[in-house]
Every structure is written in C-alpha cells, then in structure tokens.
MOPAC internal coordinates of N, CA, C and O (Angstrom, degrees):
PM7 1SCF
backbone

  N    0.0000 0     0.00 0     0.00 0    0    0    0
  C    1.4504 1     0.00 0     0.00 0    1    0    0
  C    1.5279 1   108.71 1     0.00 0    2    1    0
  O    1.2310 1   123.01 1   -35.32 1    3    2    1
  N    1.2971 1   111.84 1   144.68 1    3    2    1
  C    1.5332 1   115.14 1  -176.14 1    5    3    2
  C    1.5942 1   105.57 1  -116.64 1    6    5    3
  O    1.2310 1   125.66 1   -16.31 1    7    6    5
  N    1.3422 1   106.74 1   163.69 1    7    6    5
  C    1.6247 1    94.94 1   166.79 1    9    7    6
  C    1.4629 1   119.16 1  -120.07 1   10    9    7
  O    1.2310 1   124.12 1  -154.06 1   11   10    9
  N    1.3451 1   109.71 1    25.94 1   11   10    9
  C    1.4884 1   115.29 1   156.45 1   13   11   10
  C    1.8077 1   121.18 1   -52.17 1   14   13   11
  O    1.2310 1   134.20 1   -32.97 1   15   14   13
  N    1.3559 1    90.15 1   147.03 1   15   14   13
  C    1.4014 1   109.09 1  -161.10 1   17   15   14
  C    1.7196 1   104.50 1  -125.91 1   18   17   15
  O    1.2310 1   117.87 1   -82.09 1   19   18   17
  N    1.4237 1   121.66 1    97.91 1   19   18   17
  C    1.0671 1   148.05 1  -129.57 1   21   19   18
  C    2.3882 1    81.15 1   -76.61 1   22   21   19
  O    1.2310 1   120.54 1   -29.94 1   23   22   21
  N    1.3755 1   116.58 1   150.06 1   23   22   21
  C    1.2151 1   117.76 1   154.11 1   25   23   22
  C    1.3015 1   127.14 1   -77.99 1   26   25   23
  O    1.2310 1   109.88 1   -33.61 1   27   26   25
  N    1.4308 1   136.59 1   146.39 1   27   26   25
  C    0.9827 1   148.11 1  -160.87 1   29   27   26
  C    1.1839 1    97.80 1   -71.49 1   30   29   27
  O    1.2310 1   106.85 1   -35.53 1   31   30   29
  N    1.5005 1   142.08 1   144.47 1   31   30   29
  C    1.7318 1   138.94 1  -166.29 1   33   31   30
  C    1.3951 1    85.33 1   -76.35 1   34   33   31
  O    1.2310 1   105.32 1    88.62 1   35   34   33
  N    1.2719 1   144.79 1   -91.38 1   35   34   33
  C    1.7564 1   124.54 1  -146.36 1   37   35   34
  C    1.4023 1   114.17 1   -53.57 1   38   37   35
  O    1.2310 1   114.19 1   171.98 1   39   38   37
  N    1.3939 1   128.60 1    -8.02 1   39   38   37
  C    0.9610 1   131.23 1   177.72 1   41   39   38
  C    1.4870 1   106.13 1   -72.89 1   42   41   39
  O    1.2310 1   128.11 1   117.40 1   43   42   41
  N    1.7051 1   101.99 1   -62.60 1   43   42   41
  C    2.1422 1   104.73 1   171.46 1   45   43   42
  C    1.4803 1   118.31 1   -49.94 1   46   45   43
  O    1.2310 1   121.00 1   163.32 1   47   46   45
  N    1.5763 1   115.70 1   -16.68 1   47   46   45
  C    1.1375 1   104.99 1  -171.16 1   49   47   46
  C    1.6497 1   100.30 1   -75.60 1   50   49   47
  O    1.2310 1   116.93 1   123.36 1   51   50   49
  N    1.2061 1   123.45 1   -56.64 1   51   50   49
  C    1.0635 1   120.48 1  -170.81 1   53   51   50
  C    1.5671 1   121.40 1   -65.18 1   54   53   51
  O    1.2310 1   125.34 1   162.89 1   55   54   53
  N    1.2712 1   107.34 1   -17.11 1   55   54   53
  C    1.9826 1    88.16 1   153.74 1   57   55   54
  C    1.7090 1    97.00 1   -91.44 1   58   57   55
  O    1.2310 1   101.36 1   163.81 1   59   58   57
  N    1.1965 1   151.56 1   -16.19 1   59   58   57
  C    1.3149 1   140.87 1   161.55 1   61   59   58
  C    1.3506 1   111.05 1   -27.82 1   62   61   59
  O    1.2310 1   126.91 1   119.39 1   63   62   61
  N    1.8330 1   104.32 1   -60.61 1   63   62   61
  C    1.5990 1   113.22 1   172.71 1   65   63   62
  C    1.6331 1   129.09 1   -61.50 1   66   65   63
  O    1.2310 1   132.74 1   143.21 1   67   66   65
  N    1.5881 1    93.00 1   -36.79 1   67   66   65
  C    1.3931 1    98.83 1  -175.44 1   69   67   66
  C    1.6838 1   109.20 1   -57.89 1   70   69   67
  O    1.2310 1   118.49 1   127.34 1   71   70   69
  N    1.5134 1   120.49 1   -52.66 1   71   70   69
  C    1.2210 1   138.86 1   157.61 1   73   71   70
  C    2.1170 1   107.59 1   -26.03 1   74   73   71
  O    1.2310 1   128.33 1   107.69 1   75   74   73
  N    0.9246 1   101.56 1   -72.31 1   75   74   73
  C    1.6035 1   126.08 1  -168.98 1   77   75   74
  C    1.9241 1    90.77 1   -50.93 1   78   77   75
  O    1.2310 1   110.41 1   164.14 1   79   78   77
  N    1.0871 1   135.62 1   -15.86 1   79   78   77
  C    1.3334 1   137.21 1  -149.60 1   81   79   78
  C    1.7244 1    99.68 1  -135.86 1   82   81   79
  O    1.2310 1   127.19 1   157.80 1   83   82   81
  N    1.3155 1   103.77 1   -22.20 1   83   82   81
  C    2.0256 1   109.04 1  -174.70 1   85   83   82
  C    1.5222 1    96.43 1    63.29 1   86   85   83
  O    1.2310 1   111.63 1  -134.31 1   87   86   85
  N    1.3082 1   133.37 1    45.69 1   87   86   85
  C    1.7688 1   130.48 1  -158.84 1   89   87   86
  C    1.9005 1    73.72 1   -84.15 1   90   89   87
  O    1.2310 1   130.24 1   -20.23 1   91   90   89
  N    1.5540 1    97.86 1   159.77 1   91   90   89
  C    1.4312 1   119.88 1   158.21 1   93   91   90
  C    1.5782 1   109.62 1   -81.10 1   94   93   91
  O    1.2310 1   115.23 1   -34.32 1   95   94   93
  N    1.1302 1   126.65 1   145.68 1   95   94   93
  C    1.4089 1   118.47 1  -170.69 1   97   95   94
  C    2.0126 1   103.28 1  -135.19 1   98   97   95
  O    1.2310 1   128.08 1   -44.51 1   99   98   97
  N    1.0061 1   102.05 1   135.49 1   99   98   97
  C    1.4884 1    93.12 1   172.62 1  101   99   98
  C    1.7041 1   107.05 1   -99.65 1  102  101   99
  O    1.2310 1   120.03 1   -67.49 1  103  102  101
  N    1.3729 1   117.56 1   112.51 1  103  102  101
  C    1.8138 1   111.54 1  -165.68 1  105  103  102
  C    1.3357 1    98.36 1  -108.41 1  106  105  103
  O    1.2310 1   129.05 1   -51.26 1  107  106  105
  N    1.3257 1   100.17 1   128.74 1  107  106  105
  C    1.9835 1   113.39 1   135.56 1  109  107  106
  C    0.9140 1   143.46 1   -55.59 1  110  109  107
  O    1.2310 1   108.01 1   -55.31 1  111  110  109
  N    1.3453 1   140.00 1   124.69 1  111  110  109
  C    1.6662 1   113.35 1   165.87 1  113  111  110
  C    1.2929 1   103.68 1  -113.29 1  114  113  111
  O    1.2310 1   124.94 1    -5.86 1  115  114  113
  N    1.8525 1   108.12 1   174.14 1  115  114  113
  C    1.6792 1   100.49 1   179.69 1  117  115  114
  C    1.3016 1   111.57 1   -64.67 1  118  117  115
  O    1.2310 1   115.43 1   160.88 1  119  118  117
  N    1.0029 1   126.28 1   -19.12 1  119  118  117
  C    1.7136 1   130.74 1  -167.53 1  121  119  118
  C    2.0386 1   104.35 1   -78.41 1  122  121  119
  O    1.2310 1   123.03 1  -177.85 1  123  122  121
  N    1.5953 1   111.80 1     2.15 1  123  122  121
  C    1.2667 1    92.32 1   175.89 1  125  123  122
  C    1.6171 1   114.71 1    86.86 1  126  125  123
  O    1.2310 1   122.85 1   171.76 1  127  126  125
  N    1.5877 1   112.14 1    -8.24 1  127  126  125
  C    1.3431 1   114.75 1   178.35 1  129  127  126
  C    1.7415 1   113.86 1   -91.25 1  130  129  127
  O    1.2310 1   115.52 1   -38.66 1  131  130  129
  N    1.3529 1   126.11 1   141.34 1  131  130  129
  C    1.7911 1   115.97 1  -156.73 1  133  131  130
  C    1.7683 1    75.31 1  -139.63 1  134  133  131
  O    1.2310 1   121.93 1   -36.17 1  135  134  133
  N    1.3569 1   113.92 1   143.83 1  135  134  133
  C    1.5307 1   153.69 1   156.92 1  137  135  134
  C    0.9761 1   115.18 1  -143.29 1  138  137  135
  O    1.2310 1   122.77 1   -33.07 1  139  138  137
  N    1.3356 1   112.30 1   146.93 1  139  138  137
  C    1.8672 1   133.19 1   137.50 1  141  139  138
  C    1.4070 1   130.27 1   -87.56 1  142  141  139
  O    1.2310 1   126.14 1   -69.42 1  143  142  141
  N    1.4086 1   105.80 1   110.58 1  143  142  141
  C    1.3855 1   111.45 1   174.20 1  145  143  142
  C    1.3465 1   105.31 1  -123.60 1  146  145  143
  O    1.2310 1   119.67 1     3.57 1  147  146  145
  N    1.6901 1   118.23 1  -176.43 1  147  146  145
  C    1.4332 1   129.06 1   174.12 1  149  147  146
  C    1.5354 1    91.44 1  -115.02 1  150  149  147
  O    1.2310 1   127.01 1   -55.93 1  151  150  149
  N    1.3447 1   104.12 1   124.07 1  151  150  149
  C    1.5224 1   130.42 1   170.62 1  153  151  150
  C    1.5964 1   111.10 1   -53.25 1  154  153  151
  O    1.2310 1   117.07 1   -54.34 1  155  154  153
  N    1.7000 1   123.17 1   125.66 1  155  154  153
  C    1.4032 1   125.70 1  -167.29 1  157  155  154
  C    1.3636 1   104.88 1  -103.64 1  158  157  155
  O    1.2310 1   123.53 1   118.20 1  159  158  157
  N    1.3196 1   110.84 1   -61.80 1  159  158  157
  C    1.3272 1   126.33 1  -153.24 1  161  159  158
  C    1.5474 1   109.87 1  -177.08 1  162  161  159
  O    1.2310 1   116.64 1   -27.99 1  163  162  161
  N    1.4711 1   124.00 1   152.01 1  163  162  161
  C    1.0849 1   116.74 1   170.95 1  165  163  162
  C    1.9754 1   102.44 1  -116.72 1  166  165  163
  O    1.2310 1   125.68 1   -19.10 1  167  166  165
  N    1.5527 1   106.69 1   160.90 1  167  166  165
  C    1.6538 1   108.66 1  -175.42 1  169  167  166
  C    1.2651 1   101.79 1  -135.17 1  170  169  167
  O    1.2310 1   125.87 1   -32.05 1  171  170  169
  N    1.7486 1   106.32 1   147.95 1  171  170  169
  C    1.6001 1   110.66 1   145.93 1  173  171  170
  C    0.8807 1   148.55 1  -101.82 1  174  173  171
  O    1.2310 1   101.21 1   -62.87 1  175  174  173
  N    1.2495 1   151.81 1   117.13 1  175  174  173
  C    1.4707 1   148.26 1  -172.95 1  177  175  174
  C    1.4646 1   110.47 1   -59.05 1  178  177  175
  O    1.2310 1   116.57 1   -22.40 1  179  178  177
  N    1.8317 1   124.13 1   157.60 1  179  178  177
  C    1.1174 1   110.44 1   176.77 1  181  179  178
  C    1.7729 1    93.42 1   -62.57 1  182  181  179
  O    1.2310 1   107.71 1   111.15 1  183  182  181
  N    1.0795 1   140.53 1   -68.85 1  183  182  181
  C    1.4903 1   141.07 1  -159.47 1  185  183  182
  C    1.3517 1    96.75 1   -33.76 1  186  185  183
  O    1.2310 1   109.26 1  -176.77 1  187  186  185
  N    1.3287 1   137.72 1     3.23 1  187  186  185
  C    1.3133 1   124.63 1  -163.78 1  189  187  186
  C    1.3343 1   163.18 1    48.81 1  190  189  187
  O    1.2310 1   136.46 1  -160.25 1  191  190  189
  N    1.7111 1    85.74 1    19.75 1  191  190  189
  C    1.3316 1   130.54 1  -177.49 1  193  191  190
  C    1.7418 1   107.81 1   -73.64 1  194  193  191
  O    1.2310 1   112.61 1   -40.11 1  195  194  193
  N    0.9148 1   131.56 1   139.89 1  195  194  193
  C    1.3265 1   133.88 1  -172.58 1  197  195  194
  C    1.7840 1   126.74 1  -120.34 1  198  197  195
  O    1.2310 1   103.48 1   -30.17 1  199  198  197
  N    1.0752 1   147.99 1   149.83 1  199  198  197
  C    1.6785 1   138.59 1  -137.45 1  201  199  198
  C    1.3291 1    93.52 1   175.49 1  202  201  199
  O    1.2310 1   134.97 1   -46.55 1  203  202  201
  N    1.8608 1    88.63 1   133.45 1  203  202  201
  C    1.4566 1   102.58 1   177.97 1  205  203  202
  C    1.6854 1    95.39 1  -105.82 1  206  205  203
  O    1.2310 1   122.50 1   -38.69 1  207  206  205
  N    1.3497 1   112.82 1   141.31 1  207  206  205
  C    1.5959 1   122.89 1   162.96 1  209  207  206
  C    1.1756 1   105.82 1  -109.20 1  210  209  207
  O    1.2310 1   124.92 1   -53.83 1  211  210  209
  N    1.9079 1   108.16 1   126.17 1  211  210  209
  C    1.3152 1   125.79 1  -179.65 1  213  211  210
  C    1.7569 1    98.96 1  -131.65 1  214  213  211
  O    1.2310 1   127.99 1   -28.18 1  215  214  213
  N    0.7777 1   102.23 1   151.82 1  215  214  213
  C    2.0443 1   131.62 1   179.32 1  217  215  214
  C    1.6397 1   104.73 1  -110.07 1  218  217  215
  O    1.2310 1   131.06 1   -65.84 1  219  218  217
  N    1.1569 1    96.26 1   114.16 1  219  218  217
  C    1.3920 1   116.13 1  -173.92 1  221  219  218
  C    1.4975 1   111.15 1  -137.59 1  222  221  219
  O    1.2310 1   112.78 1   -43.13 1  223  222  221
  N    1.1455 1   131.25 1   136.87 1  223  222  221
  C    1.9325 1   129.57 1  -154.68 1  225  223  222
  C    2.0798 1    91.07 1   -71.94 1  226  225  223
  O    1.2310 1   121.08 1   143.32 1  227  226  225
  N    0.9987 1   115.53 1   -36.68 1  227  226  225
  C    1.7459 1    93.40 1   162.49 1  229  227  226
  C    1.2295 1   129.33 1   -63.72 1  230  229  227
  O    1.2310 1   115.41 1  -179.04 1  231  230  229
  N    1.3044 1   126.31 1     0.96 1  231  230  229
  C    1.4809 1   124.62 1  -151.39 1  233  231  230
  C    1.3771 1   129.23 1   116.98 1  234  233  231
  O    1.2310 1   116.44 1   -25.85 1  235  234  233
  N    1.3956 1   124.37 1   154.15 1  235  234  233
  C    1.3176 1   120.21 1   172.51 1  237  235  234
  C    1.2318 1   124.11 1   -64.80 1  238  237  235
  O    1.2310 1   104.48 1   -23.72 1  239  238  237
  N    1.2318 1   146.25 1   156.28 1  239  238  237
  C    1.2036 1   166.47 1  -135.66 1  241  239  238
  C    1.9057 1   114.52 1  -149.00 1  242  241  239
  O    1.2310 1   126.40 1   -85.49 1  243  242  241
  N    1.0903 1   105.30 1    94.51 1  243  242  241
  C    1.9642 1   101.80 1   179.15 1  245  243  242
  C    1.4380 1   109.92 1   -95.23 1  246  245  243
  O    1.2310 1   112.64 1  -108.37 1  247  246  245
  N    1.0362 1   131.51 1    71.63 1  247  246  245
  C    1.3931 1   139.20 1  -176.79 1  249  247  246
  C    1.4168 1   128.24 1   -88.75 1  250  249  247
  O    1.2310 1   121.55 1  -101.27 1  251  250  249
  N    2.0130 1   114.64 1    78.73 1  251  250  249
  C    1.2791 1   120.47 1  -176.55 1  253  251  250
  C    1.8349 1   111.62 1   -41.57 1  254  253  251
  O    1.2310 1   126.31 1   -30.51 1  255  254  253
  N    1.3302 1   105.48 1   149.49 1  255  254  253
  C    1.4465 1   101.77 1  -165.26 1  257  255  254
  C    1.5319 1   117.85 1   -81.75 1  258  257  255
  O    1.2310 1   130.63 1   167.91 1  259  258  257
  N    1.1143 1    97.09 1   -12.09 1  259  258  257
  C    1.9489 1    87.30 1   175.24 1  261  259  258
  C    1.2483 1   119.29 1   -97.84 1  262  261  259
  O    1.2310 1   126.85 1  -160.67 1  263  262  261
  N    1.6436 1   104.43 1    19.33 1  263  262  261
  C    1.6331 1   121.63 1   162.74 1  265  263  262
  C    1.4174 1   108.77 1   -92.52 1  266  265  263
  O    1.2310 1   111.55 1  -165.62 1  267  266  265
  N    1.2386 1   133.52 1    14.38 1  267  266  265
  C    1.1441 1   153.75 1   162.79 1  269  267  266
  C    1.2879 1   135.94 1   -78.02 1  270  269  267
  O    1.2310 1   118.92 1   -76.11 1  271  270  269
  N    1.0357 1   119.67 1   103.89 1  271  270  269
  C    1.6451 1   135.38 1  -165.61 1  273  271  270
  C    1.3633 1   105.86 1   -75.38 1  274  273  271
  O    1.2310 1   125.40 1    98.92 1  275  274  273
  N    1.4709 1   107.24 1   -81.08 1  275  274  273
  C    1.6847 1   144.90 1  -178.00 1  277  275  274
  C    1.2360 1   119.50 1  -137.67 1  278  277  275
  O    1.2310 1   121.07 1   -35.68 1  279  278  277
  N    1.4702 1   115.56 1   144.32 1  279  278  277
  C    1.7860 1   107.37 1   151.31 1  281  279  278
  C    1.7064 1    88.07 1  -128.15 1  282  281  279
  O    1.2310 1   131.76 1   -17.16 1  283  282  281
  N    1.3731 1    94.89 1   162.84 1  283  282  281
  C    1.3039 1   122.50 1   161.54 1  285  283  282
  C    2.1889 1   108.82 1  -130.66 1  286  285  283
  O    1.2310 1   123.76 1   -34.90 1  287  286  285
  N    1.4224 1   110.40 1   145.10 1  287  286  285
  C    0.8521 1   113.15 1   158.95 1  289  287  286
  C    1.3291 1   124.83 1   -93.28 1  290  289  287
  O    1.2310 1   120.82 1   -42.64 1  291  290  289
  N    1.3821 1   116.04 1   137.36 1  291  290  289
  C    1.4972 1   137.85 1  -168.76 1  293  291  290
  C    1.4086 1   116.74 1   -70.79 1  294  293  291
  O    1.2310 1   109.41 1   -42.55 1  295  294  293
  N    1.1481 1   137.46 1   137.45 1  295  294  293
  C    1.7075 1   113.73 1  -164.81 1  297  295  294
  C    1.7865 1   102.59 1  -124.97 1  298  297  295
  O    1.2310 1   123.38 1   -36.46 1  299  298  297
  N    0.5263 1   111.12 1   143.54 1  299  298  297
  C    1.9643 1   126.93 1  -165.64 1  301  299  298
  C    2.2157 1   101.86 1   -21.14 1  302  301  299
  O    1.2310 1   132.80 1   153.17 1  303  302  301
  N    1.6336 1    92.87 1   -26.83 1  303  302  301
  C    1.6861 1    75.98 1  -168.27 1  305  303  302
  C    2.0297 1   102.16 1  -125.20 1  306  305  303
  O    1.2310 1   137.47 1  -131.65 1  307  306  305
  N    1.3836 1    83.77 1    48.35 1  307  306  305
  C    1.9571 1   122.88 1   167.40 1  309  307  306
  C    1.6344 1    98.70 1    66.39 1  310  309  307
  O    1.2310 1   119.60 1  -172.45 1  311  310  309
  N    0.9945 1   118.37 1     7.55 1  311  310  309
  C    1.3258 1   111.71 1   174.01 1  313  311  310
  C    1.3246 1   135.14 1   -75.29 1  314  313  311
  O    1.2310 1   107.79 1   -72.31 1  315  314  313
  N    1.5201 1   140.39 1   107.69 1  315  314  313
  C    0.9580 1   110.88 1   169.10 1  317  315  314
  C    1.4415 1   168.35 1  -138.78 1  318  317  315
  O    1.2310 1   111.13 1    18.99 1  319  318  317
  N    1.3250 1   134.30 1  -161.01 1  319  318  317
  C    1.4947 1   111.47 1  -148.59 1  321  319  318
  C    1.4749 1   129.34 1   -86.99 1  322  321  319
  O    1.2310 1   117.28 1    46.16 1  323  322  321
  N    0.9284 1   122.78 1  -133.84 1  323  322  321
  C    1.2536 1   127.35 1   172.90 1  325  323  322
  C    1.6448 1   120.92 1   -75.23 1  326  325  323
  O    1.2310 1   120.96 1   -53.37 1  327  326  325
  N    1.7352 1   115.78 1   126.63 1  327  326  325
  C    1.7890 1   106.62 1  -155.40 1  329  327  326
  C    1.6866 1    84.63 1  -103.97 1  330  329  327
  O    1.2310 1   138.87 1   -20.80 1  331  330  329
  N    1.4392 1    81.02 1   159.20 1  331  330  329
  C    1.7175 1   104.91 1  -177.38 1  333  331  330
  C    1.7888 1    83.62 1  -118.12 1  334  333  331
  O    1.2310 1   130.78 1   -50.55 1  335  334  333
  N    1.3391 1    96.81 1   129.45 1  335  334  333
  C    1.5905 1    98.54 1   172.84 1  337  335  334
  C    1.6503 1   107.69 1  -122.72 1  338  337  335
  O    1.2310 1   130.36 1   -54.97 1  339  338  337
  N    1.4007 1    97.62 1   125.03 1  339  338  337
  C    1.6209 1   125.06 1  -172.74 1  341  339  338
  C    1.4121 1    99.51 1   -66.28 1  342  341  339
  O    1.2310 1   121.35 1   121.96 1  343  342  341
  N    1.0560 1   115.02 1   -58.04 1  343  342  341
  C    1.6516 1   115.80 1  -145.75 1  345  343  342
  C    1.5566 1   119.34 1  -143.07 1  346  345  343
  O    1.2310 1   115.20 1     4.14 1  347  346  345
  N    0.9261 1   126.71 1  -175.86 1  347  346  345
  C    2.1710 1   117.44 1   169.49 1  349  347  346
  C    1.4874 1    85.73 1   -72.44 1  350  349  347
  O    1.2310 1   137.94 1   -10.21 1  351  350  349
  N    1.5870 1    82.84 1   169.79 1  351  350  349
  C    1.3856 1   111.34 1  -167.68 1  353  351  350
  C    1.7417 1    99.44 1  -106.87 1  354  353  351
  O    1.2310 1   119.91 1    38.87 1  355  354  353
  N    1.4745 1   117.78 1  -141.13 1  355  354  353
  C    0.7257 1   102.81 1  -174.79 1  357  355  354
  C    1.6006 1   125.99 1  -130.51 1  358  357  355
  O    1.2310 1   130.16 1  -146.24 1  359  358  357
  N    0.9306 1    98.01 1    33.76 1  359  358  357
  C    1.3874 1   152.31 1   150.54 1  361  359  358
  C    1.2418 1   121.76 1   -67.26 1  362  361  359
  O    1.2310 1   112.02 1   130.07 1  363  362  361
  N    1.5152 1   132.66 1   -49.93 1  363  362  361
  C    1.1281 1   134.39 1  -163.37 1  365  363  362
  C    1.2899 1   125.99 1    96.41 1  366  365  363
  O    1.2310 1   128.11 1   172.34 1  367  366  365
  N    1.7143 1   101.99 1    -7.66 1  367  366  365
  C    1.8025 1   122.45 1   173.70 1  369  367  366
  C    1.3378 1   125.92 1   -42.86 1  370  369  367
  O    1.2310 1   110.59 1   -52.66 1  371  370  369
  N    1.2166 1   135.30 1   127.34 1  371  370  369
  C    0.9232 1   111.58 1   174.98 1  373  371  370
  C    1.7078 1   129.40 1   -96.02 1  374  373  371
  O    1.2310 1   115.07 1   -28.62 1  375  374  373
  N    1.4177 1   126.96 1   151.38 1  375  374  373
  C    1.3173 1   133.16 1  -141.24 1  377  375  374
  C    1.7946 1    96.49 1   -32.14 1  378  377  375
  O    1.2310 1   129.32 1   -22.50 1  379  378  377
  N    1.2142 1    99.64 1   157.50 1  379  378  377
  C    1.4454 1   120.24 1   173.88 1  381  379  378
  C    1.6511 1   100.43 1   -95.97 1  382  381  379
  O    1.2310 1   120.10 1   180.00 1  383  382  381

C-alpha cells in the first residue's frame, strides 16, 4: 500500500499537455524546492502511483505528482507564466 494521493484529472491533464507540447516548465515541489525543466512524459506505477518525467541540462527528473506544488510554463524570453498549483505548498497551505 502506498500513500500517494492521486491528482485531480484537470489538473493531470494539464501536465498531460504540458508533456504533449515538450513546454519548459518552471516546477515547485512541496518541499520548497523550484527547477526548470522541459516536460517528457508522465508514468504509472503498478501501485498506481503516478510521475511526471522532465529533462533538465543536469539530468532527468522523476517527480511523483503529489510532490507537486506548481508549474508554470516558461515563455521563449525565460519568463514565466501563469502557475497552476497542484497541491499545498510547503507550508502546508492550502491550494491557492
């Protein structure tokens, strides 16, 4: 048994898309940790645990999704846009 805590479907859709597009993403996690990567793909485990794969110039990135704060997509002149926030922060906040 795991204690993952499944994302809300419009929420997966939109890293579904982000993925579907290779978008650059600027990510949160709950832990307060922030990168930029380009969005790969997302996976499931048999446990049914779910993970976004992002490409980032250190290396790939396996980031189960309810370790997920926010992403924002990055826009051509590094800026970026408007964040969709997944989950609490790290804080314990709840979603914005």
């Amino acid at each position: 048994m795991t204690d993952y805590q499944p994302l809300d479907c419009d929420l997966h859709d939109v890293l579904e898309i982000a993925c579907l597009h290779r978008a650059l993403l600027q990510v949160e996690l709950r832990d307060g940790r922030r990168f930029v990567a380009r969005a790969r793909t997302t996976e499931s485990t048999a446990d049914k645990e779910e993970f976004l794969l992002l490409d980032a110039p250190e290396g790939e990135h396996r980031i189960r999704l309810d370790h997920l704060h926010a992403v924002a997509t990055v826009s051509a002149d590094g800026q970026p846009g408007a964040r969709t926030v997944l989950g609490s922060g790290p804080s314990g906040a709840a979603q914005e």
